[in-house]
C-alpha beads as a LAMMPS data file, in Angstrom:
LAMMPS data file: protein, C-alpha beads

211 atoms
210 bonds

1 atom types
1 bond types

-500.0 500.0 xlo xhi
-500.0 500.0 ylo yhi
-500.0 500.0 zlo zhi

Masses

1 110.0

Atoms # bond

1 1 1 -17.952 -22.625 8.829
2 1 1 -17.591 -24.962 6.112
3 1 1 -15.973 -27.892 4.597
4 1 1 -12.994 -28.773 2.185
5 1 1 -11.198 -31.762 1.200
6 1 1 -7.510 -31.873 2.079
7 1 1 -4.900 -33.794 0.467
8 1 1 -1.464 -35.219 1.765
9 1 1 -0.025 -38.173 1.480
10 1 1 -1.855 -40.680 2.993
11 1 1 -4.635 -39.910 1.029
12 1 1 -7.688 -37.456 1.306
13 1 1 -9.152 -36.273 4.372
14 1 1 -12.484 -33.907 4.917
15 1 1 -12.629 -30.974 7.148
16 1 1 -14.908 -29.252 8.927
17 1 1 -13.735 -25.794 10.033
18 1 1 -14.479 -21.958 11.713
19 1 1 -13.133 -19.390 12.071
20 1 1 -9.438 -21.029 12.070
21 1 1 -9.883 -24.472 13.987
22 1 1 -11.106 -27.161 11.605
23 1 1 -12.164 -30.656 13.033
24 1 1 -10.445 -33.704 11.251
25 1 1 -13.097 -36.471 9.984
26 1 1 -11.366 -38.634 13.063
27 1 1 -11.521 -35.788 15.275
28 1 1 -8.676 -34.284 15.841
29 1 1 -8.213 -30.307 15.686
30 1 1 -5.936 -28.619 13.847
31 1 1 -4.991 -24.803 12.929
32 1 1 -5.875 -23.607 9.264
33 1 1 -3.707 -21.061 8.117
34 1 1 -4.446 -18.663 6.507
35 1 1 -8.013 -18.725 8.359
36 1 1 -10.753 -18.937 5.880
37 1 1 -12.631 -15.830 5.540
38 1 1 -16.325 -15.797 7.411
39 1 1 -18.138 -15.290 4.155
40 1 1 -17.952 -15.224 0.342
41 1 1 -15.887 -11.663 -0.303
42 1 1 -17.260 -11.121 -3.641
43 1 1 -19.656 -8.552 -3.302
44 1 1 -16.745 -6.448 -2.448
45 1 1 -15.704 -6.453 -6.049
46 1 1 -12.232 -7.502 -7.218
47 1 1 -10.157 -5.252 -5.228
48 1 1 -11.608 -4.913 -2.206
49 1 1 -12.099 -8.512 -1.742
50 1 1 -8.664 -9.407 -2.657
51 1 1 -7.500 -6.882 -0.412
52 1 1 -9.277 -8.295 2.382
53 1 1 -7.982 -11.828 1.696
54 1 1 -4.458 -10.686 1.336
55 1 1 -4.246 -7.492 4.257
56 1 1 -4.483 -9.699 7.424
57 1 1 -1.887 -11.972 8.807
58 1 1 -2.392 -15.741 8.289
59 1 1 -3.446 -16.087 11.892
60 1 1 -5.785 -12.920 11.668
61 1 1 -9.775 -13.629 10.576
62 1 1 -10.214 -11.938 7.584
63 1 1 -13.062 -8.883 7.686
64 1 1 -15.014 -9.287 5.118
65 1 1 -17.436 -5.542 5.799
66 1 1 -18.473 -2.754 3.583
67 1 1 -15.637 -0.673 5.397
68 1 1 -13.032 -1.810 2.889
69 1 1 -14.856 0.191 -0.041
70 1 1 -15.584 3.377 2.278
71 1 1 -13.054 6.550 0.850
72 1 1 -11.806 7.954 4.175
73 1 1 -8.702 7.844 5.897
74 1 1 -9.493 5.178 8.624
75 1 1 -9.478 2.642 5.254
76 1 1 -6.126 1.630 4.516
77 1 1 -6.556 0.420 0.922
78 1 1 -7.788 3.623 0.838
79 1 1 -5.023 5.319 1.863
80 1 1 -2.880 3.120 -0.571
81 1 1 -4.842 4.157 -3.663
82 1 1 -5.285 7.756 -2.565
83 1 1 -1.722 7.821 -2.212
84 1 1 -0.827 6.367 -5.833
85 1 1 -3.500 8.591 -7.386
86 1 1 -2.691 11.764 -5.909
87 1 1 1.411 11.220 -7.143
88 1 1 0.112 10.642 -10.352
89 1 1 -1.870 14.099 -9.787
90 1 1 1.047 15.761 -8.913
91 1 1 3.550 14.459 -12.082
92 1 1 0.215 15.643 -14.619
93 1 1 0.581 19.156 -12.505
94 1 1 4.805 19.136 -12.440
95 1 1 3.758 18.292 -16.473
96 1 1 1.762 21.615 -16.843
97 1 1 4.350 23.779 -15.165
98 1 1 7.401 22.568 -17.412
99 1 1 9.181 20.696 -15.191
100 1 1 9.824 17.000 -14.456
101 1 1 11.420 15.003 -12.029
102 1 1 15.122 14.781 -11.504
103 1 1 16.957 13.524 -8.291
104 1 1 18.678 16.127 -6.273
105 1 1 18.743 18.097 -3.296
106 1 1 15.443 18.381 -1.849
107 1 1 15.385 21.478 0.847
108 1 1 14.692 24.961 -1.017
109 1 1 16.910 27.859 -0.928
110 1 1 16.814 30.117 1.691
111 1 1 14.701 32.461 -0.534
112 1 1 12.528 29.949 -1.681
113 1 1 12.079 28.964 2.223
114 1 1 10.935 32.584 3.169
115 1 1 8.160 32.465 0.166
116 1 1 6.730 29.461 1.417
117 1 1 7.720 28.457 5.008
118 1 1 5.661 25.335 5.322
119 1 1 7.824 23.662 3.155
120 1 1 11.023 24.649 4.593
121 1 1 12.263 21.226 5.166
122 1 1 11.120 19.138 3.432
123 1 1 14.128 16.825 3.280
124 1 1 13.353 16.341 7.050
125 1 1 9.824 15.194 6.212
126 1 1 10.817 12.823 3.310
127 1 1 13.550 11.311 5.953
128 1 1 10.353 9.211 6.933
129 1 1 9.516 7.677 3.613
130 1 1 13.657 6.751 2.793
131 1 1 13.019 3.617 4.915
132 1 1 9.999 2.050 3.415
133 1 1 11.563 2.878 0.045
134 1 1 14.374 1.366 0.474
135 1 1 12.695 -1.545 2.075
136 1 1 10.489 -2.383 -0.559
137 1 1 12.930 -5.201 -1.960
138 1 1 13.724 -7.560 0.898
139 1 1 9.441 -6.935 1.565
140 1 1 8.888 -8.334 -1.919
141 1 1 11.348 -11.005 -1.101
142 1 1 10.222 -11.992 1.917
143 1 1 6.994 -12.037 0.869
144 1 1 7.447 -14.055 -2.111
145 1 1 9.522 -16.662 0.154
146 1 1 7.283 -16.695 3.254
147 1 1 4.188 -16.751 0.850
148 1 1 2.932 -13.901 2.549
149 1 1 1.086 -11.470 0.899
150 1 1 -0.176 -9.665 4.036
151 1 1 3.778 -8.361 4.189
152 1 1 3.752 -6.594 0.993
153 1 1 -0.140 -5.395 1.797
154 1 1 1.651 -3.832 5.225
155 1 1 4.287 -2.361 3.817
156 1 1 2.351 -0.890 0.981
157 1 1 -0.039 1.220 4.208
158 1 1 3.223 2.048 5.465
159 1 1 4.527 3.668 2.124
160 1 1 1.370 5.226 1.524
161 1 1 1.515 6.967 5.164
162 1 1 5.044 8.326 4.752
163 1 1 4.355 9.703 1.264
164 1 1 1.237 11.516 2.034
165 1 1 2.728 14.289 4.576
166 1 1 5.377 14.955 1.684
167 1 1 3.310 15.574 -0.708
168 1 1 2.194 19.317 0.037
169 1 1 5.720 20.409 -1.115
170 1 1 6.601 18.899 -3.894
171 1 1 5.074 21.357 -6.350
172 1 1 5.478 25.187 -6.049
173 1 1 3.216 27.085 -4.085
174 1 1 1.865 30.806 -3.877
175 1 1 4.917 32.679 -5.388
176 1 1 7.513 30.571 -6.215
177 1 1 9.129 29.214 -9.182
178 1 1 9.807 25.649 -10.414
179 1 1 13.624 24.792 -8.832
180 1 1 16.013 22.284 -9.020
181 1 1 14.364 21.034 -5.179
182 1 1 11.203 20.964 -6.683
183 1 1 12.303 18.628 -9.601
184 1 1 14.223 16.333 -6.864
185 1 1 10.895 16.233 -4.262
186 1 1 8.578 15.248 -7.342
187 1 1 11.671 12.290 -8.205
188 1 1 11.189 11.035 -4.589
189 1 1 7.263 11.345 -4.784
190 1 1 7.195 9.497 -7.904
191 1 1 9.468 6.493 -6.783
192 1 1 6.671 5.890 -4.045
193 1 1 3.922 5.996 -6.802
194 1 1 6.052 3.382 -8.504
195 1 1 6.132 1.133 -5.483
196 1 1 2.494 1.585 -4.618
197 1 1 1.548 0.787 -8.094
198 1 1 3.932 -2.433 -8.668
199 1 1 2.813 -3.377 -4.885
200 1 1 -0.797 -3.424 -5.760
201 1 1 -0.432 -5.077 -9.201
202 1 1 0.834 -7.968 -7.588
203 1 1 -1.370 -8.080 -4.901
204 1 1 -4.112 -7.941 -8.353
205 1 1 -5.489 -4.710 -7.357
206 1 1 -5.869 -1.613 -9.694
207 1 1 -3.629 1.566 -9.224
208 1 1 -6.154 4.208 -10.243
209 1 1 -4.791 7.203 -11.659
210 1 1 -7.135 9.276 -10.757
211 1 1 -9.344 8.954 -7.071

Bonds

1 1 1 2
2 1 2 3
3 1 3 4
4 1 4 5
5 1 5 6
6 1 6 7
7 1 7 8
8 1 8 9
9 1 9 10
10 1 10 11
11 1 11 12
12 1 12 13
13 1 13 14
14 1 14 15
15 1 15 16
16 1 16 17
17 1 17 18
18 1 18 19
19 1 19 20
20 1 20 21
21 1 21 22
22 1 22 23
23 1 23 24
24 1 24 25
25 1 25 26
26 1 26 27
27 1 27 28
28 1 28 29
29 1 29 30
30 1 30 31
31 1 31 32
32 1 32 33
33 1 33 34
34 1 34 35
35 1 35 36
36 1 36 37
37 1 37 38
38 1 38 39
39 1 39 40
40 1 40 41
41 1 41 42
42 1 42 43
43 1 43 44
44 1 44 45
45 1 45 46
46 1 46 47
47 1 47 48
48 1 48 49
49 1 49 50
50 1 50 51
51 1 51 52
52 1 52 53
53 1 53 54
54 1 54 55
55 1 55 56
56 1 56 57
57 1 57 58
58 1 58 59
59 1 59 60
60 1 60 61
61 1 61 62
62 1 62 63
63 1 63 64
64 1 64 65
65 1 65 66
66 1 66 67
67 1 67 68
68 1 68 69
69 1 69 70
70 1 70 71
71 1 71 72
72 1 72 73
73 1 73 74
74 1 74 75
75 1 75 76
76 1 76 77
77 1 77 78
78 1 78 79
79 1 79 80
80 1 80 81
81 1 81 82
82 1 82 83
83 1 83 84
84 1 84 85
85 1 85 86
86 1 86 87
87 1 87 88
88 1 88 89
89 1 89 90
90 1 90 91
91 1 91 92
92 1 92 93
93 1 93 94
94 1 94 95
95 1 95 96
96 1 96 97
97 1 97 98
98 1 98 99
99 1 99 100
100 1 100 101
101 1 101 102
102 1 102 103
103 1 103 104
104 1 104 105
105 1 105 106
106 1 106 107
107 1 107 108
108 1 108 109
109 1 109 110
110 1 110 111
111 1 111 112
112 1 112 113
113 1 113 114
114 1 114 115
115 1 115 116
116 1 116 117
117 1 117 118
118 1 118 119
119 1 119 120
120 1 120 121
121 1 121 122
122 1 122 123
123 1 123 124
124 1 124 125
125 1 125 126
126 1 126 127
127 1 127 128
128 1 128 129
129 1 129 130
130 1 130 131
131 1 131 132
132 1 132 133
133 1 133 134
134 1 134 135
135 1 135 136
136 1 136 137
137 1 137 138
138 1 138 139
139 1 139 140
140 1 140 141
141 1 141 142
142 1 142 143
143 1 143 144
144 1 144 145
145 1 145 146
146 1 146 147
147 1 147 148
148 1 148 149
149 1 149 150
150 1 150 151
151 1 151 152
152 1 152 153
153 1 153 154
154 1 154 155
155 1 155 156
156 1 156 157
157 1 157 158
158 1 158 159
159 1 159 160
160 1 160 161
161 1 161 162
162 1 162 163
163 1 163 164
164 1 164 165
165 1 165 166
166 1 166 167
167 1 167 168
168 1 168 169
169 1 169 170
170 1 170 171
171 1 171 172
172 1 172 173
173 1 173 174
174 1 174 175
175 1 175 176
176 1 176 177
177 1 177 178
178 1 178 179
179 1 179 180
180 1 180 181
181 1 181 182
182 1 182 183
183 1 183 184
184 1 184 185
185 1 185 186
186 1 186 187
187 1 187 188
188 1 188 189
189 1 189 190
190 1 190 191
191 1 191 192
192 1 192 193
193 1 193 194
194 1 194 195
195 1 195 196
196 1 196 197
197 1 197 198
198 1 198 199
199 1 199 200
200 1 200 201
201 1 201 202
202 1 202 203
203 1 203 204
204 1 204 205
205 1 205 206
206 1 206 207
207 1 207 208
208 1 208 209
209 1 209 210
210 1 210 211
């Protein structure tokens, strides 16, 4: 609970609220939205706590708990940063074997396919993160119009889970040889990384390179 001083234009009035209903001076109840967080979010830190401020919808309670700074996958800031950090990983590693990233056709040949078989399609699994890509403007708009944070914070989790599956194929593994599909997979992977790391900056969150 708490209180704040409102203004409009009749004047000033004083609140009393909790948890999303906040009593009027004269009494009468009215919904706060967003609904103030149950506690101070600080000890968080910066990113955490803004995270937890900006994640829920305005008619969600904010959470303000220790499970925000926890480094598993049931976190999804977590996710969000893990996924920026390890596409970041993977351009340094791309960097090392001599290639970089170039848009293109994304499956392997069929004798690249038979050297590594897990990554036989990955165009199939990459179908998943097209969407959110392309998404990622009318978000940012919507967001910006609605003044809704939460939307961009969503669609950042949603990013973040269609990149991560992708990810084991987009550089060469056991025997094979830097291609023309790798260079195109690590061109997708990196266009997430972009979006995760413009989302979060202005959400005022830190896109670590490394996790």
């Amino acid at each position: 609970g708490g209180r704040a001083t409102v203004e409009h234009r009749g004047g000033r009035a004083t609140v009393q609220h909790h948890g999303g209903r906040a009593a009027v001076e004269h009494g009468e109840l009215v919904d706060l939205r967003p609904v103030p967080a149950p506690e101070d979010p600080a000890p968080l830190g910066p990113d955490a706590a803004r995270w937890a401020l900006l994640h829920p919808a305005p008619h969600d309670r904010p959470r303000i708990t220790a499970d925000h700074l926890v480094q598993r996958e049931g976190n999804p800031l977590f996710r969000v940063r893990y996924a920026h950090a390890r596409v970041r990983y993977l351009g340094r590693g791309a960097a090392r074997l001599g290639f970089a990233a170039e848009p293109g056709p994304l499956d392997a040949t069929e004798a690249d396919a038979a050297v590594t078989p897990a990554c036989r399609a990955p165009a199939l699994q990459a179908s998943a993160l097209h969407t959110p890509l392309s998404d990622y403007p009318r978000i940012l708009t919507a967001a910006a119009t609605h003044r809704a944070p939460d939307r961009l914070a969503r669609h950042l989790v949603t990013v973040a889970d269609a990149v991560l599956p992708f990810l084991t194929c987009v550089l060469p593994l056991g025997e094979e040889k830097p291609s023309a599909a790798h260079r195109a997979r690590l061109a997708l992977a990196e266009a997430a990384g972009t979006v995760l790391a413009g989302g979060l900056s202005l959400l005022g969150i830190d896109a670590p390179e490394h996790l």
